[in-house]
Legacy VTK file of the C-alpha trace (Angstrom):
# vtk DataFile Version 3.0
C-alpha trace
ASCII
DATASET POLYDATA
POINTS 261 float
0.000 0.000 0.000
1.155 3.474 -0.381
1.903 5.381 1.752
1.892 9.526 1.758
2.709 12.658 3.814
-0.282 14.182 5.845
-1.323 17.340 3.658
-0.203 15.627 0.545
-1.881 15.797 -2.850
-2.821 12.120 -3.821
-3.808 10.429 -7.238
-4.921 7.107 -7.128
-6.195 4.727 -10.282
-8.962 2.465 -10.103
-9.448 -0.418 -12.643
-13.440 -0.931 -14.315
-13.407 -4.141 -12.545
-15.920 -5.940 -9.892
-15.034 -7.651 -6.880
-13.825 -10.785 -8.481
-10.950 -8.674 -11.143
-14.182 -8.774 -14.087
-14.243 -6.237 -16.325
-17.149 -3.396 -16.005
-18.522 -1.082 -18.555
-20.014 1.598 -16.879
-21.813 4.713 -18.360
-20.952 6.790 -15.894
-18.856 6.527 -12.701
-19.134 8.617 -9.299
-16.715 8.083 -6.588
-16.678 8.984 -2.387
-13.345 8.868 -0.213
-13.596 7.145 2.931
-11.086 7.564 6.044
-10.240 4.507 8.380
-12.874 4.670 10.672
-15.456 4.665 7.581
-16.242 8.182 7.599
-16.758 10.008 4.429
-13.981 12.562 3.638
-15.587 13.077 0.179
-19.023 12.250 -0.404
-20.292 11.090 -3.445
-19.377 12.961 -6.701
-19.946 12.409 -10.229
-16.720 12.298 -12.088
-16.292 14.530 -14.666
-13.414 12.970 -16.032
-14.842 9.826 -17.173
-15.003 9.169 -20.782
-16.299 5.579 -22.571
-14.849 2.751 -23.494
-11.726 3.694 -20.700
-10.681 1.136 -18.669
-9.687 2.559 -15.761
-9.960 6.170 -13.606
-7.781 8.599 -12.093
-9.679 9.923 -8.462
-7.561 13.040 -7.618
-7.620 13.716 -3.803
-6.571 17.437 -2.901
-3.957 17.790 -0.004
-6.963 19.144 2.301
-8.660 16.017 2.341
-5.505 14.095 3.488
-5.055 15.867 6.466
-4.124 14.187 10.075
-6.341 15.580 13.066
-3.871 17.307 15.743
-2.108 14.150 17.286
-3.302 11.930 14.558
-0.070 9.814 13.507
-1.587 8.171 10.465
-4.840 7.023 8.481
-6.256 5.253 5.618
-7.787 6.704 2.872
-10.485 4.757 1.074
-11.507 5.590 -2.394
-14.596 3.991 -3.721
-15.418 4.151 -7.389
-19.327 4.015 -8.170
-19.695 2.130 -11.712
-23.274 2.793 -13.097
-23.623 -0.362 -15.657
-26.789 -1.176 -17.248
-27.549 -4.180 -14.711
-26.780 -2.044 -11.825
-23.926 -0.382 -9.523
-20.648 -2.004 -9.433
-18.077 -0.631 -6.134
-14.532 -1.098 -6.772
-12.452 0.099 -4.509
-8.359 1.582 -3.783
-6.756 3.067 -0.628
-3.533 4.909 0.397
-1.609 5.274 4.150
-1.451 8.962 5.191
1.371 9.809 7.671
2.276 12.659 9.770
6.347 13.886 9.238
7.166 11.494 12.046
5.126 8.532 13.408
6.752 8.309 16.738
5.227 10.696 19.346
6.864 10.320 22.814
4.733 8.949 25.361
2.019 8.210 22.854
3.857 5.686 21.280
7.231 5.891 22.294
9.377 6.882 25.383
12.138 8.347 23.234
12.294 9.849 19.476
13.547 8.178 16.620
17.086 9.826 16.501
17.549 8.766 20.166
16.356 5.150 19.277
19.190 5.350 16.390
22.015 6.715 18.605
21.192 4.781 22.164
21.408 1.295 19.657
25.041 2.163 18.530
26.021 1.247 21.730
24.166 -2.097 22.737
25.732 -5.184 20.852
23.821 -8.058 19.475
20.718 -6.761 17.860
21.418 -7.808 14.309
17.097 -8.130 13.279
17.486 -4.304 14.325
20.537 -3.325 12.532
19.021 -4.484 9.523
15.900 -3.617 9.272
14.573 -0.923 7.195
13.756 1.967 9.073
9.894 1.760 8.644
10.253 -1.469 10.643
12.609 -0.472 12.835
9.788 2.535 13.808
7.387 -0.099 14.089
9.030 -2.316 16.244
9.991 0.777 18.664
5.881 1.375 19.065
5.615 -2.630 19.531
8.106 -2.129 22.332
6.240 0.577 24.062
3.191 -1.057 24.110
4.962 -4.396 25.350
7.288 -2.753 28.264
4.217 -0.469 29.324
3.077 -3.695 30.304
5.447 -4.153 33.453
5.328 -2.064 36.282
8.459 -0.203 37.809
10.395 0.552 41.025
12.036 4.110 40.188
14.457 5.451 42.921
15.389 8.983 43.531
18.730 10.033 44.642
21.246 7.606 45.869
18.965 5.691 49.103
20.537 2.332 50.383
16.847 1.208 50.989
15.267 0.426 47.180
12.190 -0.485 48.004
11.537 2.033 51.066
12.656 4.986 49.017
11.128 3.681 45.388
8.279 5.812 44.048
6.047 2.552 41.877
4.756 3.393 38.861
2.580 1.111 37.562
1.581 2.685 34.462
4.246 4.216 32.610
1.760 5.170 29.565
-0.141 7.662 31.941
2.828 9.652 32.004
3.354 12.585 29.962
6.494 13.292 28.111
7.297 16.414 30.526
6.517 13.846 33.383
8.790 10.731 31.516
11.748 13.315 31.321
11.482 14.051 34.911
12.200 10.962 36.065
16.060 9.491 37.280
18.381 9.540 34.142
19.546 6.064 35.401
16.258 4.656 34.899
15.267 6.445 31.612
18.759 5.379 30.002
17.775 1.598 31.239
14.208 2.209 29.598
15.700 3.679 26.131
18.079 0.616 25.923
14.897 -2.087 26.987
13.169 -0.314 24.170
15.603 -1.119 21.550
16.066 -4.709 22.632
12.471 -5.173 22.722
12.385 -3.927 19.044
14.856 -6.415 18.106
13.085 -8.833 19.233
10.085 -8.239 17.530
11.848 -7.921 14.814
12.608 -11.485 15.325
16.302 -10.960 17.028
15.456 -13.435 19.810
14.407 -16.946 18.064
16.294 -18.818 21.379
14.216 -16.584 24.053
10.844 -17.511 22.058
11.340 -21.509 21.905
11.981 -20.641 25.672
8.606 -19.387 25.838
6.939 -21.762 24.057
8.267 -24.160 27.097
11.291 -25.793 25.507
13.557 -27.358 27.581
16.363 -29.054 25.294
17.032 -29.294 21.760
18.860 -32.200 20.067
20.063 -30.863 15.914
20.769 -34.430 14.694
18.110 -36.318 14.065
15.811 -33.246 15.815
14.643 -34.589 19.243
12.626 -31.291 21.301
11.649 -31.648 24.958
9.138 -29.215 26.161
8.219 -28.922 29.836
4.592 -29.925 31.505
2.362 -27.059 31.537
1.611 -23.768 30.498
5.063 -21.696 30.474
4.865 -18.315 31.904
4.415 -15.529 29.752
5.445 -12.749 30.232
5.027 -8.940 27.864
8.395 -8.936 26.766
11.833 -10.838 25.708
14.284 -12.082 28.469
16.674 -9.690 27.608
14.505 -7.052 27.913
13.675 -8.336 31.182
17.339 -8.102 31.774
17.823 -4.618 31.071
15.104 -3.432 33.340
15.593 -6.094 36.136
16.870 -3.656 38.407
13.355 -1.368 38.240
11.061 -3.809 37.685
8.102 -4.845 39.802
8.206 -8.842 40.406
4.404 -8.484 41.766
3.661 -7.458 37.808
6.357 -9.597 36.191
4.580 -12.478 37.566
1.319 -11.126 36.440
-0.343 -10.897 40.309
-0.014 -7.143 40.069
LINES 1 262
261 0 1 2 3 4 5 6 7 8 9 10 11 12 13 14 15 16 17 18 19 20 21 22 23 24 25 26 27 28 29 30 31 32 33 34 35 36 37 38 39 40 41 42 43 44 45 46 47 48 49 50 51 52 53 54 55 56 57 58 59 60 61 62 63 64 65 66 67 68 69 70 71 72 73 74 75 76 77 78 79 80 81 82 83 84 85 86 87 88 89 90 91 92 93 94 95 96 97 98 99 100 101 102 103 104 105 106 107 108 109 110 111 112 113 114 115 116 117 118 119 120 121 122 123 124 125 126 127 128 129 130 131 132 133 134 135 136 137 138 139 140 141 142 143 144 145 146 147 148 149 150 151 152 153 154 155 156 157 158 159 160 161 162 163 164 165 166 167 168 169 170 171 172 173 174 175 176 177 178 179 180 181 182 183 184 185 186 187 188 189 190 191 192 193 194 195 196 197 198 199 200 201 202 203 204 205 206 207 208 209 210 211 212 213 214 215 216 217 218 219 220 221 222 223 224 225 226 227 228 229 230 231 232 233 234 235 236 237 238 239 240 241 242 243 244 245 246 247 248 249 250 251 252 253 254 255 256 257 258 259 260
């Protein structure tokens, strides 16, 4: 699917064809743009453009109707092509991605920005799915990450207390935070949380094949002749990879690790 700048000018061709890729004759053709809740953008509107015996038409969509609400990171655009034929209407259908400049929005989907994500992963070794991934994955996998890690709940300490828990402010929903809120916390614990977030993108992005046969409850693994022993039960699950788990072992909440929290 393509995909296009909020505030873009967009045209998009649609085939004289019914559902199943038959060819239509219409005698005249309307079309409506739809966004991705299933709102009309455009209503209906005869097409001016359309001329007989064509096979195909060219739906121009002008940059205002591809605009992104404030905070809006991205939406569909529907365009539905209304084929009058002589045994009826015929729908045939395209659609388009519309994106704002940059899809990562701290503490909406993120808890750092793209450039930080870029710079922070120069310096943790062994994330090869992440190194190389394009970058349109690699921003997708950051948001999968947020949502995964927001999962766990964490122990952050102020200052430099002997006492952890005594002195440990809990926060057990980091996605209620706001950015301003996010940035005020311990620079210990949001350089720990930057990291998690680009290990947990790695392994989305498939970088931890070992930690998910762990998961799945494997216990050994013989190569020759392929013998698997998986243990009794239902393994625990938990939101995110081991080594993610790793990296934020040191603030995170065993009550919610465990799931009890």
């Amino acid at each position: 699917m393509n995909v296009y700048l909020s505030n873009a000018a967009v045209s998009i061709t649609v085939p004289y064809q019914d559902s199943l890729g038959n060819a239509v004759t219409p005698t005249a053709v309307s079309y409506r743009v739809l966004d991705g809740q299933g709102q009309e953008v455009i209503a209906s509107t005869l097409h001016s453009g359309f001329t007989p015996g064509d096979t195909e038409i060219t739906i121009e969509v002008d940059a205002s109707n591809n605009l992104l609400d404030v905070g809006e990171l991205r939406d569909l655009r529907v365009v539905e092509v209304i084929m009058t034929t002589a045994n009826g209407e015929v729908i045939n259908s395209g659609s388009y991605l519309i994106e704002a400049t940059d899809t990562l929005e701290v503490m909406t989907n993120t808890f750092q920005s793209f450039g930080s994500a870029v710079l922070v992963a120069m310096e943790i070794a062994g994330i090869d799915a992440w190194s190389v991934a394009a970058e349109r994955s690699q921003k997708t996998a950051l948001i999968n990450a947020f949502h995964a890690i927001s999962n766990l709940s964490f122990y952050v300490t102020s200052g430099d207390a002997q006492d952890r828990l005594s002195s440990s402010v809990e926060i057990r929903d980091i996605k209620s935070l706001t950015a301003e809120e996010l940035a005020a916390l311990p620079e210990d614990f949001l350089v720990a949380l930057k990291r998690a977030q680009i290990i947990e993108a790695n392994a989305q992005l498939g970088g931890d094949p070992i930690g998910d046969k762990r998961r799945d409850g494997l216990m050994s693994e013989t190569v020759g002749e392929s013998s698997n022993m998986y243990r009794p039960g239902k393994p625990l699950l938990l939101p995110v990879s081991d080594d993610t788990m790793r990296a934020l072992s040191r603030y995170v909440s065993n009550a919610r690790r465990l799931g009890r929290g």
